[in-house]
C-alpha positions as CSV (number, residue, x, y, z in Angstrom):
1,X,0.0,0.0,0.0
2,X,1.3,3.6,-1.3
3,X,0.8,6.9,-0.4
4,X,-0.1,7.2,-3.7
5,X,-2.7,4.8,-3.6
6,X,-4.3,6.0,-0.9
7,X,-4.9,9.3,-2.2
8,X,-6.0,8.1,-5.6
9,X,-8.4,6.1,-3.7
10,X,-9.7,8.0,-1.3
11,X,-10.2,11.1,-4.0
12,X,-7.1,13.8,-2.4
13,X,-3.6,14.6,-2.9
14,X,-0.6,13.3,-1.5
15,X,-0.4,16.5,0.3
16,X,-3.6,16.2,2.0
17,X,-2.5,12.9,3.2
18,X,0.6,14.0,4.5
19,X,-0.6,16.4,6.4
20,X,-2.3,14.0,8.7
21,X,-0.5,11.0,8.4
22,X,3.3,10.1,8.4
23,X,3.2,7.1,6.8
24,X,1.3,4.3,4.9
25,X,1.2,2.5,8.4
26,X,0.1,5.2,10.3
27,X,-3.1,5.1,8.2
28,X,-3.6,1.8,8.2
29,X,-3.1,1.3,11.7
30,X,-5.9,4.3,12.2
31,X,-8.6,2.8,9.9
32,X,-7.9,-0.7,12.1
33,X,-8.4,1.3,15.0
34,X,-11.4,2.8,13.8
35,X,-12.9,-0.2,12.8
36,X,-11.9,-2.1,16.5
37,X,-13.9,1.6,18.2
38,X,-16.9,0.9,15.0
39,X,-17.3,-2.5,16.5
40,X,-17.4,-1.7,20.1
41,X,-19.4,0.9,19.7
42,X,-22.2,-1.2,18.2
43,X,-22.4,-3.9,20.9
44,X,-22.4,-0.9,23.6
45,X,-25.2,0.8,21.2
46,X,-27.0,-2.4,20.9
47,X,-26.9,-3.2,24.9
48,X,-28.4,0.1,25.9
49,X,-31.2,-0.3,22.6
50,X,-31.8,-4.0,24.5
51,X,-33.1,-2.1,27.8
52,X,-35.8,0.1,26.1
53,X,-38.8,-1.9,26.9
54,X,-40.8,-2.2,23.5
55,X,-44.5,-2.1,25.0
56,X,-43.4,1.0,27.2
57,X,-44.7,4.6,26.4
58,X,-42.8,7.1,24.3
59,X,-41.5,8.8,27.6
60,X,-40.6,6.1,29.5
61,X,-38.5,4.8,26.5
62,X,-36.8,8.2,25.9
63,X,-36.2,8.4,29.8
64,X,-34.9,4.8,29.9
65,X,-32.4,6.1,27.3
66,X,-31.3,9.2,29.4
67,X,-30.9,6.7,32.6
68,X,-28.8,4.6,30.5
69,X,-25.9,7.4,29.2
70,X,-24.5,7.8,33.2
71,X,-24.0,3.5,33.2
72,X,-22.7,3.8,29.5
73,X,-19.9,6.8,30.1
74,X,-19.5,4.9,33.7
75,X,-18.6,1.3,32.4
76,X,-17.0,2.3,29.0
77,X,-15.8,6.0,29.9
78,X,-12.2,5.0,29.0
79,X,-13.3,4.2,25.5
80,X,-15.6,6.9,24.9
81,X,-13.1,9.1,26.2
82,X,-10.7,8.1,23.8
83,X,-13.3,8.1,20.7
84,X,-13.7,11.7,21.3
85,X,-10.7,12.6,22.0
86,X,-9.4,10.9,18.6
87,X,-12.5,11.6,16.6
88,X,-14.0,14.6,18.0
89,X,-11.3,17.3,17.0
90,X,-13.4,18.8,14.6
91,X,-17.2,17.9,13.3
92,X,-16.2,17.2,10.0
93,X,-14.0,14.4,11.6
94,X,-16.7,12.4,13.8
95,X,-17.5,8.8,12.4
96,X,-20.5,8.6,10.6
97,X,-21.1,5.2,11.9
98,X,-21.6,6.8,15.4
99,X,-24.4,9.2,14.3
100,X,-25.8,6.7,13.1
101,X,-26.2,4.5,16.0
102,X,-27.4,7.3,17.9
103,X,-29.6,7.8,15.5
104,X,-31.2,4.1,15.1
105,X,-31.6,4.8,19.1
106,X,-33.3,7.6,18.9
107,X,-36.1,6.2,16.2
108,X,-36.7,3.2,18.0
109,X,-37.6,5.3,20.6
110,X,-40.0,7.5,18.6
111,X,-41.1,4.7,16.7
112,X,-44.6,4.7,18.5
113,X,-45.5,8.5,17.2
114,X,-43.2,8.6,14.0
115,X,-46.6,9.7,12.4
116,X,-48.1,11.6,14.3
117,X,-45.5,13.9,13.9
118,X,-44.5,16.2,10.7
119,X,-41.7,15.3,9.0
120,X,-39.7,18.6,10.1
121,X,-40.8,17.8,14.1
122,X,-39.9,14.5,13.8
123,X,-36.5,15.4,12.7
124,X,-35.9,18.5,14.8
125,X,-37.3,16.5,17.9
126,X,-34.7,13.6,16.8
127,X,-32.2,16.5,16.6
128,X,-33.0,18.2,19.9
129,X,-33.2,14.7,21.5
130,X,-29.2,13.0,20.6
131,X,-28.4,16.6,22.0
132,X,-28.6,14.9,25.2
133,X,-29.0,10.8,24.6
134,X,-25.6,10.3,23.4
135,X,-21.7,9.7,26.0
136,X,-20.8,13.5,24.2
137,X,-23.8,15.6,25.1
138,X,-24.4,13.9,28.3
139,X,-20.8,15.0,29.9
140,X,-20.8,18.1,28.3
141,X,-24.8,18.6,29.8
142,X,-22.6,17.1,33.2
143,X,-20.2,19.4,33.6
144,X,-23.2,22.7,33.0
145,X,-24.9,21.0,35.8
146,X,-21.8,20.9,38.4
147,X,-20.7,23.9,37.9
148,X,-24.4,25.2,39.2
149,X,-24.6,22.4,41.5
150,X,-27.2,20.4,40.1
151,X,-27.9,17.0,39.4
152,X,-27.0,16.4,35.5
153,X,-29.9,13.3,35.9
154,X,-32.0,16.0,37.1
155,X,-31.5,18.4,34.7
156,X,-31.3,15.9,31.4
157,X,-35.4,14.5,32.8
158,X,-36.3,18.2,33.5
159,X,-34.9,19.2,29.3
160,X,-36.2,15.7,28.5
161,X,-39.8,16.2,29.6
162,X,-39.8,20.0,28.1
163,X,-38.6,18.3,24.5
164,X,-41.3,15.4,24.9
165,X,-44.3,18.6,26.1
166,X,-43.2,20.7,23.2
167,X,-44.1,17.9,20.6
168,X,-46.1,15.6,22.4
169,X,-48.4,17.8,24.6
170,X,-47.9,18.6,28.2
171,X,-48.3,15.6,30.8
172,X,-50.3,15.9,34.6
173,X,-46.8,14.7,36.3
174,X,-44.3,17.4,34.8
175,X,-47.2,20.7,35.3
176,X,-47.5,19.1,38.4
177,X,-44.0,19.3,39.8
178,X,-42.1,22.3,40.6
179,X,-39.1,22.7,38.8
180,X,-37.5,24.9,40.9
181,X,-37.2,25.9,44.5
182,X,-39.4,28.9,45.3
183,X,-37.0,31.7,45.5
184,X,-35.6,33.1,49.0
């Protein structure tokens, strides 16, 4: 395998390739690497889509979701922490097989009222929602919530619910609970 090669392959210049790689090896031993982190990441992915109970309400399986991230980042934090910190430079470089599988999550979570939304709710629900239901939004929502002192659990339900009343209607439970302490 050639520089060369590569780049004729992969559509750029030798340049291009250079600029981010040293040597033939160095790529190869990146695309392995991505494809070990690819493979991980869909047995984790499928684990966490194995808890959602299937006869369970929209809510409760977006919620069983949210309660799954902390266990996630807690048992594989090392690996996440290294996907992001090796793919998560720049947007343009996150795997695509990743949004994806947050993604597949996401709609078999919203599977129940796929139709009863528009097609531009759906999307900007499913949008609004991996904001918070995948490792990278859930520690960056974590470290808002310490530095305020708050619960990040607490505070992903509380934007959770408000997503789910915007688009699904408001529920008894949510109007019914203060949000926050009465001040002074």
């Amino acid at each position: 395998m050639t520089v060369q090669a590569i780049a004729s392959q992969s559509g750029v210049s030798k340049p291009t390739i250079y600029r981010y790689y040293n040597s033939p090896e160095e790529i190869e031993r990146d695309a392995f690497m991505s494809e070990i982190a690819a493979e991980r990441a869909v047995s984790i992915f499928n684990a966490v889509s194995q808890g959602i109970d299937q006869d369970a309400d929209v809510r409760q399986r977006v919620h069983s979701l949210a309660r799954a991230i902390p266990h996630l980042i807690k048992t594989n934090g090392a690996f996440l922490r290294a996907l992001m910190a090796h793919h998560y430079r720049r947007a343009e470089e996150r795997p695509e097989w990743f949004a994806s599988l947050a993604q597949q999550l996401i709609n078999n979570a919203l599977e129940p009222i796929r139709r009863q939304l528009t097609v531009q709710d759906y999307r900007t629900l499913c949008a609004l929602l991996s904001a918070h239901l995948v490792p990278d939004g859930y520690l960056i929502l974590e470290d808002r919530a310490n530095s305020f002192g708050v619960s990040a659990n607490e505070a992903s339900r509380i934007i959770l619910d408000l997503l789910l009343d915007r688009f699904l209607g408001a529920t008894s439970t949510l109007a019914a609970t203060p949000r926050y302490p009465a001040a002074g």
